[in-house]
N, C-alpha and C positions, 0 to 999 in steps of 0.2 A: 504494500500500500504506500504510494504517494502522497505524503504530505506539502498543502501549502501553506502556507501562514501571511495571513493578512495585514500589512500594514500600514492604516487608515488611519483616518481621526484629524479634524481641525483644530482640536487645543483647546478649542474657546473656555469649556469648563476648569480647566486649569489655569487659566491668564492670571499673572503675567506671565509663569515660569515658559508656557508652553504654547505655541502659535501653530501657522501651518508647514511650518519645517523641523519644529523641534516638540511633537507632539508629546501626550502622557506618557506610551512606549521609554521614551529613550530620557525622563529626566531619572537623574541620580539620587533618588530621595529614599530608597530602600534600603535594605541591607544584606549582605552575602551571608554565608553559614560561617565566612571567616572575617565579617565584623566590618565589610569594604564595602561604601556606597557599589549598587548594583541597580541599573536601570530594567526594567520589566523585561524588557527585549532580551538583555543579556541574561535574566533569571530563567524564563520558559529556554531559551536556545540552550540552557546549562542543564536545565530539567531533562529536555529530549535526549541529550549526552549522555548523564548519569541513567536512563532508564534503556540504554543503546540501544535507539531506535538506528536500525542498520539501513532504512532504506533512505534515498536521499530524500531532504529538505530545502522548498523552495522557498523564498519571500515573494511575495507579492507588493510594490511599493513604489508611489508615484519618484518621479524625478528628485523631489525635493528633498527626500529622504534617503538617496542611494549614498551621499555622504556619510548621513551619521551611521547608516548600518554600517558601512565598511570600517569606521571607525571605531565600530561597539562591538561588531563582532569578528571581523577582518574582511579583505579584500575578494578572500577567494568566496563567497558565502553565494551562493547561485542565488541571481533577483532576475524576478520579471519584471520587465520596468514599464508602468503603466506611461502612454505621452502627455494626460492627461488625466487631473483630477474627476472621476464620477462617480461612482459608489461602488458597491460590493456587487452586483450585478455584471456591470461590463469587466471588473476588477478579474471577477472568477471566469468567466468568458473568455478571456483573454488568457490568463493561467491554462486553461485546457487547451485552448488551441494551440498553445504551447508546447506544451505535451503532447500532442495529437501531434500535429504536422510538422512540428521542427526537430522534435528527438522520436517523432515515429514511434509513439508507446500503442503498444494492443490496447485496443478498443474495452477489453475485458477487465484491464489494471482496473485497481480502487484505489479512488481518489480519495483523500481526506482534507477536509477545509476548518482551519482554526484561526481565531484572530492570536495577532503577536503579543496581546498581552494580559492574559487571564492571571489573576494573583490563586494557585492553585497549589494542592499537596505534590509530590513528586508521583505519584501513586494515580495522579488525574492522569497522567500520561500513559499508563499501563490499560487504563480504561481506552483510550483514544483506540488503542490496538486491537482492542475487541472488536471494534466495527467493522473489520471488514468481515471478519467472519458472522457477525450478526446480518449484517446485508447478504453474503451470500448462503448464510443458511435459512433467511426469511424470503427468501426473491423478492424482494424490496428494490424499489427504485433509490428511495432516500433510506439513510439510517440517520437518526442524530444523536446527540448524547442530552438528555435534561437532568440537570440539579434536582434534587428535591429542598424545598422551601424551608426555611427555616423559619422566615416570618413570613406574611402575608405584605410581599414588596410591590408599590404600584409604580417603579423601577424599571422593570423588568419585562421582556414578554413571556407568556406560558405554554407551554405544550401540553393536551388535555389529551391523557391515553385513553384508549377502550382498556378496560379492565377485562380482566378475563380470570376466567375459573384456574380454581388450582388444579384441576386435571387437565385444561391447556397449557398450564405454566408446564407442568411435570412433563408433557409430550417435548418440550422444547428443551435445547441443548444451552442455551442461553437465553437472561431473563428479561428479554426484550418486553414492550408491548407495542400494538399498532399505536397509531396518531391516530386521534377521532377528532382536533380541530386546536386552530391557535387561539391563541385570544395576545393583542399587543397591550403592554402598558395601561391592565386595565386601573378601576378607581379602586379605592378600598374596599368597599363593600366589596365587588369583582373580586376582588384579590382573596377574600376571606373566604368566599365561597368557591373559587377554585381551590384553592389549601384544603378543603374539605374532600373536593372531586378529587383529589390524590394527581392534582395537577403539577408540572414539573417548570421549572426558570429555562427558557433558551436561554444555552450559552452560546449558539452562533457557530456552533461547532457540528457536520453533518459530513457523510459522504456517502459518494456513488460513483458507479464504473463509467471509464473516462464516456465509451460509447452511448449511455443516456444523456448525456449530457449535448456532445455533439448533436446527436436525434432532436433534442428539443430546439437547438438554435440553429439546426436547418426549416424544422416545422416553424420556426417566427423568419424565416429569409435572411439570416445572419451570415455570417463567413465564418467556414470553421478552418481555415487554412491561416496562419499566424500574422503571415504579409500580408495579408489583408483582412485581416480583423484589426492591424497594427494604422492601417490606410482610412479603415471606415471608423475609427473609435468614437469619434467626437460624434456619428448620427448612431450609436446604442441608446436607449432611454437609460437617462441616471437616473437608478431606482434599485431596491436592495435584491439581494439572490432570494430573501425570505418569501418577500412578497412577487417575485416575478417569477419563478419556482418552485420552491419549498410547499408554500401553500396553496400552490394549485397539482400541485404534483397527487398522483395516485401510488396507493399503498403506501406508505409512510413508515418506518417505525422509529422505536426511541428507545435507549438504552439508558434506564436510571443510574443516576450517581448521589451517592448520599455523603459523599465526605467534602471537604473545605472546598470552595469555591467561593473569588469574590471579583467584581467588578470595580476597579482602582479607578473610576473615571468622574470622579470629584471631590472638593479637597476634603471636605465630611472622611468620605472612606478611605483614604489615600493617609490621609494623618492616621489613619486607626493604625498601621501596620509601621510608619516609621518606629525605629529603634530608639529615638528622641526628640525631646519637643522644640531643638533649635539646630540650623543650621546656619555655617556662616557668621556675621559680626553682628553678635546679637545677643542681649543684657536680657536675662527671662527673671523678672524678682518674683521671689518664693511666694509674693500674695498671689500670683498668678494660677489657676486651674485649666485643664484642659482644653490649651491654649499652644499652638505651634505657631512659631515664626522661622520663618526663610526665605535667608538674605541673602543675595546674589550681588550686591552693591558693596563699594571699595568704604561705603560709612555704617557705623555702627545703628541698629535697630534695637529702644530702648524700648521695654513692654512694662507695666506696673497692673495691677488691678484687675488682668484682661480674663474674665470666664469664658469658655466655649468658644475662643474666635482661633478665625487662621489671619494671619498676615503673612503675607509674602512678596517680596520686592525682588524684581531684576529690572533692569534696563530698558525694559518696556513698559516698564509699570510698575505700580504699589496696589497693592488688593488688600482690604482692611474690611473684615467680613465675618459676621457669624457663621458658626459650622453647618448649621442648622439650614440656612440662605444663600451659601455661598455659591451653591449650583446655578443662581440667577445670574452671574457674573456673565455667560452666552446670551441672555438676552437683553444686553445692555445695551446702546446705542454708540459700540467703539468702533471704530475704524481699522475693520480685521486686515487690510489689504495694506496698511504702514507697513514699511519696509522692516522688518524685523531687526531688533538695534545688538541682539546675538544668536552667534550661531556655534553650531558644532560642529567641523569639517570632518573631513578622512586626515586631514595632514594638522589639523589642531581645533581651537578656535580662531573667532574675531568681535568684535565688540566693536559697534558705531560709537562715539564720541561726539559728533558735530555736523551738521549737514544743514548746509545754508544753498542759497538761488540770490545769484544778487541784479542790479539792473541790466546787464547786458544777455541774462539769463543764461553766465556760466553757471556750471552748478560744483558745487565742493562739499567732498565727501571726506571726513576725517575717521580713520578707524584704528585700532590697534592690534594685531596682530600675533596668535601665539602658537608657532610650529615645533610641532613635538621631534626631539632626537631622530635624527636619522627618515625622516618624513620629507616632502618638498613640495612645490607649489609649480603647476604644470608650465611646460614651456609654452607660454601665448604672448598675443600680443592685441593691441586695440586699437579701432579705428578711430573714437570719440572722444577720447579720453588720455591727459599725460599722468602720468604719479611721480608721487619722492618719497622714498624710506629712507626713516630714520633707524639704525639699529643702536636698541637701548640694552638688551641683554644677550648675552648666548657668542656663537659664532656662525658660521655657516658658508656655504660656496655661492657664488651669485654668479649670472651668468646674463650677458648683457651683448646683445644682437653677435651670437656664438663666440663671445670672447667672455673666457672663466677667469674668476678673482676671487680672493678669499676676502669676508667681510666679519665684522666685528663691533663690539659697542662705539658709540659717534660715527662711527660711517655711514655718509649722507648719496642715498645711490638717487641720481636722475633718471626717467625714463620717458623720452617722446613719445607723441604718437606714432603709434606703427611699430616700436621698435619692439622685438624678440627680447624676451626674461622670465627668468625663473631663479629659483633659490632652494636650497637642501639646509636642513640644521643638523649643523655635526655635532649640536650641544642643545639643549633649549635656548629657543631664539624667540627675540619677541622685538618688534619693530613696530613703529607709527607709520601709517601709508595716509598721502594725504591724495588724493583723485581729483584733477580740475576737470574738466569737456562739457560739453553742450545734452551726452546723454550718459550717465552713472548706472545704467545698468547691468544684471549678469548677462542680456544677451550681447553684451559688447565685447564677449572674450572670445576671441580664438585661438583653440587649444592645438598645437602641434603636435606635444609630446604628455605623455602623462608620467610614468615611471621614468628616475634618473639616470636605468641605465640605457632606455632608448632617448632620452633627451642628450647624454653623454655621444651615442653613438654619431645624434643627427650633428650636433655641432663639430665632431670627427668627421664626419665627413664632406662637409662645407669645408675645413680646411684643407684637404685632400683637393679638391677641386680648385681650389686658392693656389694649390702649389702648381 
């Protein structure tokens, strides 16, 4: 069985730590079994590990995220790279046709689909592995997996099984049951009376052989050939796999799970599992109760008096909220589409600083920069735009329209437009980059080289030609 793992999500419920590139998945606010901030991505990929899951695992995950996985989880990590943000529908569309026409998998394989980042027991993983034999010993189109409820959550959506006799249970080799209907995110009442019906939480988590899948997105006139399901993305309807599948789908079943499960996607549930109540530079006084602050800022966060609340400041913002309310934070009237003032790379961070437009409508972007040992920043170069780094700490190889020099703290590098550079840290390096042009955006980069030893080779070989 083929696992994909899903990596979605706009942030908004986490704002400020987390936007549309640096979603819930990858902030560092958890903790390892060896005591080491561990982002959710990196705990479930640690999970799959230790329960050796042997068959390969893919990511599924737009553009703006192929950095920080490479950097959370490393470079070789198989992604499918959506071109385009739309939801778990075309997301998983995509993923199979992947699989289908570009590594040519049997039609027969069983697929498995999980989001990237369930906070779950290690032992949820062993379950995951049941389904494919529950699918093929049910002739089931779909299998899923549902929680059983601990509270009556109107949270959540429910899967409502047909119940069945204990001498159908005893006929069957696993303790599946069919699906008799969903119900989303019902009220409380709803809720209380499904918990009654022995109704179960969608986790989001279901699978099927690659060949029903294919079958259905020929019957809606889709492409199930990769190059072009890659060509037509943008005309799929953004709309979930639950509801454009799952629940119109015939025979159904569901594979109960009755141990830990939780959904870390607001800061209410997210503080419940951190290891402590403060991160970063941040004064918590002992009148204070169940009360988390965290600080992503270079100045100190003092707390006195505070009950029940989260605070949490980075660069994009200050969120200053009860635990209780703080999920309202996505329906507030922010400006989700600002240019996000941090990020996490494959080769480090950066951090906006300053970004002015003055009358002539140059525009200046001030950021500061931090590349980790032995990491580099691809050989490109820009049309719209000059820069100037400053290097404040570290060392590193800079390399400037294919001529290499070693750089160091106070060294001021220039770069015109047009011209070829890149840089390696042979130490941690961190540098102020200041961007003048008329457009500061990332499609203003073109990338030559990515890794430093074809960036090494191509400027070897410009010289070669030279001589």
């Amino acid at each position: 069985m083929k696992l994909i793992l899903l990596s979605g999500g706009s942030g908004k419920r986490l704002w400020p730590l987390s936007n549309d590139v640096r979603s819930k998945q990858f902030l560092k606010l958890i903790r390892s079994a060896h005591n080491e901030p561990e982002a959710m991505v990196q705990r479930v990929w640690r999970q799959l590990d230790s329960c050796k899951w042997s068959e390969p695992v893919y990511i599924s995950a737009g553009r703006s995220h192929v950095d920080l996985i490479q950097s959370q989880l490393g470079e070789d990590v198989p992604l499918i790279v959506e071109p385009e943000k739309r939801d778990t529908f075309p997301a998983i569309s995509l993923a199979v046709t992947y699989l289908y026409s570009a590594l040519q998998m049997n039609p027969d394989e069983v697929v498995a689909i999980m989001p990237v980042d369930p906070f779950v027991e290690d032992r949820f993983m062993e379950r995951i592995k049941e389904l494919e034999k529950v699918l093929l010993s049910s002739g089931a189109n779909l299998a899923l997996i549902g929680v059983k409820p601990t509270y009556p959550s109107t949270k959540y959506g429910y899967i409502v099984p047909r119940l069945d006799s204990e001498a159908d249970k005893a006929e069957r080799r696993f303790a599946y049951n069919e699906v008799k209907s969903f119900k989303e995110k019902p009220s409380l009442e709803q809720a209380q009376d499904l918990v009654e019906k022995k109704a179960l939480w969608n986790c989001g988590i279901f699978a099927f052989r690659l060949g029903y899948l294919i079958r259905e997105l020929e019957k809606k006139g889709l492409p199930t050939e990769y190059n072009r399901m890659l060509e037509n993305y943008s005309q799929l309807p953004a709309i979930s796999f639950d509801y454009e599948i799952v629940e119109k789908a015939e025979k159904v079943v569901v594979l109960p799970y009755d141990g830990y499960w939780k959904d870390l996607g607001t800061w209410n549930t997210l503080t419940e599992e951190m290891s402590g109540n403060e991160i970063g530079k941040v004064l918590l006084d002992e009148s204070c109760t169940n009360t988390h602050v965290i600080n992503e800022l270079d100045i100190p966060i003092v707390s006195i008096g505070l009950s029940d609340m989260i605070v949490a400041a980075s660069p994009d913002g200050i969120l200053v909220s009860t635990k209780e309310h703080s999920h309202m934070v996505k329906n507030l009237a922010l400006d989700w589409t600002k240019r996000p003032m941090y990020e996490e790379r494959r080769w480090g961070w950066y951090q906006v600083m300053h970004f002015q437009k003055n009358e002539e409508d140059v525009e200046v972007l001030t950021k500061r920069l931090h590349i980790n040992a032995g990491k580099n920043l691809s050989y490109q170069y820009h049309h719209h735009r000059s820069e100037i780094w400053m290097i404040v700490e570290g060392s590193g190889d800079f390399i400037l329209d294919d001529q290499l020099r070693l750089v160091g703290p106070g060294d001021v590098l220039q770069i015109p437009v047009g011209a070829k550079h890149a840089i390696k840290a042979t130490s941690e390096l961190e540098f102020i980059e200041v961007q003048m042009g008329s457009q500061l955006v990332e499609e203003d980069i073109v990338r030559l080289g990515m890794t430093w030893a074809e960036i090494l080779e191509q400027i070897s070989n410009q010289g070669d030609q030279h001589d």
